[in-house]
N, C-alpha and C positions, 0 to 999 in steps of 0.2 A: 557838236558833241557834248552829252553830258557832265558839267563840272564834278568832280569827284562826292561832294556833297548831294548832290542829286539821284545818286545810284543808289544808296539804299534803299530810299525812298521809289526809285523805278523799280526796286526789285522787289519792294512789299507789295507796291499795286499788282504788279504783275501776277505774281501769287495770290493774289486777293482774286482777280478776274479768273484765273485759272482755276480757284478751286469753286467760285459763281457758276463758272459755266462747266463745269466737271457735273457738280450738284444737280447744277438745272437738267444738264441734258439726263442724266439719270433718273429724273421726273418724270421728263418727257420720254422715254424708254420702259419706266415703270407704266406709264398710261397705255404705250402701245403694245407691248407684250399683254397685260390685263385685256383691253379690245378684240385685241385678237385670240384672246382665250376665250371669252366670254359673251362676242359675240357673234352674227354670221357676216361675217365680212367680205371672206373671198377673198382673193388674190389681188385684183383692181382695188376693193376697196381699202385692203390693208396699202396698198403701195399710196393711195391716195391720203391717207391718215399720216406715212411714214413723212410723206412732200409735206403735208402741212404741219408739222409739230418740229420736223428742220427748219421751216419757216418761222415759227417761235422759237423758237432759241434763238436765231438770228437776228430777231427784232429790238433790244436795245442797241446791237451797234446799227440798225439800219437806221434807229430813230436818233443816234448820237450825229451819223452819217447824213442825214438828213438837216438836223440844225444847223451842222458844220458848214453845208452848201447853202443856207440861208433859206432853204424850202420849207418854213416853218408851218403852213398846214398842212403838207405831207407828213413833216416830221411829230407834230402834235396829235394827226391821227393814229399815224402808227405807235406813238407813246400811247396812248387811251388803248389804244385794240391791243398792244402787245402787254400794256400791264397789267390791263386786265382779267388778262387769260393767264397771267404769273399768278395771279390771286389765284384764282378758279382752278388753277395747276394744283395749288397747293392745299387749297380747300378738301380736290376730291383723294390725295392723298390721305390728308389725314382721315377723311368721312373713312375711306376704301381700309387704313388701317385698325378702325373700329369697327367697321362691320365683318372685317376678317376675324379678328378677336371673337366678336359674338358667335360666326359662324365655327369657330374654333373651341368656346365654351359647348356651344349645341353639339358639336360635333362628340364632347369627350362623355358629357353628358345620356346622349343618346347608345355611348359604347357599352355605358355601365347601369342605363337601365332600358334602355330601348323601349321606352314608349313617348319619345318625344314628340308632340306635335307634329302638324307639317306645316303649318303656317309661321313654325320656328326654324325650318328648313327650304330657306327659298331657294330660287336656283341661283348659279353663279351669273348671271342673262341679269334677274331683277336686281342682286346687289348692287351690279356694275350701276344698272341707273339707277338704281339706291342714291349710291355717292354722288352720281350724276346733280341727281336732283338736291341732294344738300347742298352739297356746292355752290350750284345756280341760286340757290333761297339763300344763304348767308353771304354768299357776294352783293347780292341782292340787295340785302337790307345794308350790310356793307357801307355801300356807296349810299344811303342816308345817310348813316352814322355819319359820317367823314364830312358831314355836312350843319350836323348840329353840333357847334361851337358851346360848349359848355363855360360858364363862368365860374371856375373854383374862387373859395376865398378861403384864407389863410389869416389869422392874428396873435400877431406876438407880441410878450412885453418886455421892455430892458429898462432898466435907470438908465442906460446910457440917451435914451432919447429925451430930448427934452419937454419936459412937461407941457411948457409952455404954448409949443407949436400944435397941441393935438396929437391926433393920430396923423402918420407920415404914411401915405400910400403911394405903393410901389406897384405897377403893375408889368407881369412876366408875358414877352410873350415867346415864343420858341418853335423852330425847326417848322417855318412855313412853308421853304422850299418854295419859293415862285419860281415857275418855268411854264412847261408844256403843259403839267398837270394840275397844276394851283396857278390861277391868276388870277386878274384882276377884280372880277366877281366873287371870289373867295375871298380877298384879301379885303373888300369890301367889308363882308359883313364880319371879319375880326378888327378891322378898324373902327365901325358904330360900338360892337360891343367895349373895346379902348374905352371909346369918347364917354359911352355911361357909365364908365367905372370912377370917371374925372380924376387920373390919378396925378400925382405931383409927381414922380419918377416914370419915364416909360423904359423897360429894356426890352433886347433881344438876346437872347443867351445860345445866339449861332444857326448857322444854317436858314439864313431870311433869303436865301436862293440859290439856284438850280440847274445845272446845265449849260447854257450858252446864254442864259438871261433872254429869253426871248420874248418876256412878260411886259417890257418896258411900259407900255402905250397903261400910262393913266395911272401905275401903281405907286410910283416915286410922289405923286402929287397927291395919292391920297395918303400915303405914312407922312408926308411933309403938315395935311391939316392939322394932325395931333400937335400940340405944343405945351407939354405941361411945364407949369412954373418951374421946377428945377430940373429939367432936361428930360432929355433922351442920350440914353447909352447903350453901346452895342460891342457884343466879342466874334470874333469871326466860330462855324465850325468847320468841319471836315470841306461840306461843300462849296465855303467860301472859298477854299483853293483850290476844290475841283474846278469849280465855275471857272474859273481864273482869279485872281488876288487882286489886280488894279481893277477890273473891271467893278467885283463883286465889293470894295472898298468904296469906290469911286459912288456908286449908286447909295450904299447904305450913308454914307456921307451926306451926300444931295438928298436925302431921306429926312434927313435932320438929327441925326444920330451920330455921338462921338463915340468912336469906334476906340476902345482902349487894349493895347495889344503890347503885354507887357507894361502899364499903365495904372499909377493908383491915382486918385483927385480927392479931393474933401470937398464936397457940395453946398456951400453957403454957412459954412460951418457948423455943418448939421451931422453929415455922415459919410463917410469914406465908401467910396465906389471902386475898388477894384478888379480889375480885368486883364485873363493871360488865353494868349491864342489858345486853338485848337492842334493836340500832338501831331496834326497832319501837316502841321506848319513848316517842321525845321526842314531843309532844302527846297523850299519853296518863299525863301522870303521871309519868313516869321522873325520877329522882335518881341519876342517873348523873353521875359528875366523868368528867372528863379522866384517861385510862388511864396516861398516862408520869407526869402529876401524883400522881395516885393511888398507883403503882407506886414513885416515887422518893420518898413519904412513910413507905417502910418500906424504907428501906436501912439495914440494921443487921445485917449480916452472918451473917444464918441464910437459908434454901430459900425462896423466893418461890413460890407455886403462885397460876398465877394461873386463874380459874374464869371463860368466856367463851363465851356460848352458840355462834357463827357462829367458823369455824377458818380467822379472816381476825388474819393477824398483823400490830401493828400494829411500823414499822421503829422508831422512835424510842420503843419500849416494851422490844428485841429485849433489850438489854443489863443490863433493867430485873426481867425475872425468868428462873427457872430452868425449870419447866415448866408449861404451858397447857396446859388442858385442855378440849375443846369437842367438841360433836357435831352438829347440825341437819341436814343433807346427808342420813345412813342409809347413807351407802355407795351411793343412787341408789333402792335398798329394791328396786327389780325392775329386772334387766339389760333390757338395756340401755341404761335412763335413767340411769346412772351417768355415761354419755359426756357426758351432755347437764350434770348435776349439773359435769364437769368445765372447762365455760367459765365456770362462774362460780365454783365452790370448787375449784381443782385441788386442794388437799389435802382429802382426801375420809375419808380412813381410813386409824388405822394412826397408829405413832411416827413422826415426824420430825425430823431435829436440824439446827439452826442456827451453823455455825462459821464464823465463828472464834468467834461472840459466847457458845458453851458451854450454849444455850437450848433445850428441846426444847417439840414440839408434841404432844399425841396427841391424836385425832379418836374419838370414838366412832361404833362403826354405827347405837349408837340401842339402846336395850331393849325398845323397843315398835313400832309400825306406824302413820303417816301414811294416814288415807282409808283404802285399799285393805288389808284384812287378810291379805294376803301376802308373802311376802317371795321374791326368786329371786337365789341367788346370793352377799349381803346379809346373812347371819344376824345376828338379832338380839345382844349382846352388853351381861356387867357387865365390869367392868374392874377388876383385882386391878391393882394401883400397891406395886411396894416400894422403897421411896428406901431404898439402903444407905450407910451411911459410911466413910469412905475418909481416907487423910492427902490431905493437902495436895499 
């Protein structure tokens, strides 16, 4: 039985999946109603379109169902097949709500002067695979994107750092999500990009995995070669305690990464590293303190960096460090759910600065892929950080 601390937290997931799959099937209901308006399908074919698109919608828990019983290339196929088609769901959506607009301008157009083309009057047959075919070409290219790891770089300067040492580079990486759909060949090639960045900090700013960790074989040994001179640090996010919490600790640990969770340190006496779980934390184990508490136990006159899964700044933290660094969001990961990503994280991606109070934000897009293995728009990125020193 759940400890009393636990149930709100079951009752936000809960709600959370509820209004997932309220959404989704309403997708998947939008596409078959459109079908069967638009095309000839017949009675057989509509009933055979109805079976397969209940069959998606049911595909993450068959592929949750899947990992759980340890079938993991069962479960790893139907992740690729089922997320893929969440993309492509959502793709022809949007194309189908744009070309109904266009068919909607043609249409007002044609009332008030009636000489409209007919090649600006297609029929409701071509839209359908209008959309069809956007779709399939921006999933398409999609699933490149997702694939070329971009190297952002970022440089800042404070007197607090010392002149002395150079420039101090910190390299970000965020929201890899190893599981079914990012492993160890993905994870690969953001590790060589790491290695040529040569940085003296490595973090992860949450969500370094996914699911039931099914990626094990090979990934732990390649984040273990990185070893730069002043460490590797790590904050959990959301899906560290999906994943489970020992499990997804337990690994980024054996990674080479100190996982700070409710945790400040001072680094060789260079620069303060602080770190507060992900808000998916409390009734799951989190040891998170209070962020300005935390923050104003390491006022001692060096660079505050503070490591924060969700790129929500907290006001009475602002004046409390230098720069935060967080990712979750992806940049939206496929346009134009970015918009949407933007009523609840308006800062989405990208450096931000906060004045008067001298604080900056940067958001990462993620290095890896949420569900759907594509990205549009979105590319994935590591984050080269070089804090310069300056007088006063």
């Amino acid at each position: 039985m759940p400890t009393g601390g636990l149930w709100p937290i079951i009752y936000l997931v809960a709600l959370f999946l509820a209004g997932f799959f309220f959404l989704y099937s309403m997708l998947h209901f939008y596409l078959l109603v459109r079908a069967k308006a638009d095309l000839p399908l017949g009675p057989g074919g509509a009933l055979l379109l109805a079976l397969f698109l209940v069959l998606m919608i049911t595909v993450p828990v068959l592929t949750r169902s899947f990992e759980n019983a340890g079938l993991t290339s069962l479960a790893r196929l139907a992740a690729f097949t089922g997320y893929t088609w969440m993309a492509l769901l959502f793709l022809f959506f949007c194309a189908s709500i744009l070309i109904d607009l266009w068919r909607l301008a043609v249409y007002i157009t044609d009332a008030a002067i009636r000489e409209t083309p007919l090649w600006l009057r297609p029929s409701a047959r071509s839209c359908f695979l209008l959309a069809c075919a956007v779709a399939a070409a921006v999933a398409s290219y999609g699933w490149f994107e997702a694939r070329m790891i971009r190297t952002e770089r970022v440089r800042l300067s404070s007197p607090k750092i010392p002149a002395h040492i150079g420039p101090l580079r910190i390299v970000q990486i965020s929201d890899i999500h190893l599981g079914l759909t990012v492993g160890p060949e993905r994870l690969r090639r953001i590790v060589d990009l790491v290695r040529k960045a040569k940085p003296d900090i490595l973090v992860s700013t949450g969500d370094l995995v996914d699911g039931q960790m099914t990626y094990r074989d090979g990934a732990m040994e390649l984040l273990e070669t990185i070893a730069p001179p002043l460490g590797k640090f790590a904050v959990t996010g959301n899906h560290e305690f999906y994943a489970g919490l020992d499990r997804s600790l337990a690994f980024t640990t054996k990674a080479g990464f100190r996982v700070l969770r409710g945790e400040a340190v001072t680094v060789h006496d260079i620069i303060n590293i602080v770190g507060v779980d992900d808000p998916a934390g409390p009734g799951y184990g989190s040891s998170s303190t209070g962020e300005s508490a935390l923050l104003s136990s390491v006022k001692n006159g060096k660079l505050t960096l503070l490591l924060k899964h969700r790129p929500v700044v907290d006001r009475e933290s602002m004046d409390l460090f230098d720069l935060q660094l967080s990712g979750h969001v992806h940049d939206g990961q496929i346009f134009p759910f970015r918009l949407i990503t933007r009523f609840f994280y308006p800062l989405v991606a990208g450096l931000y600065s906060f004045s008067p109070h001298g604080s900056f934000l940067y958001v990462s897009r993620g290095s890896g892929t949420w569900g759907p293995p594509v990205r549009f728009l979105a590319p994935p990125e590591i984050t080269v950080i070089d804090l310069i020193g300056r007088s006063p």
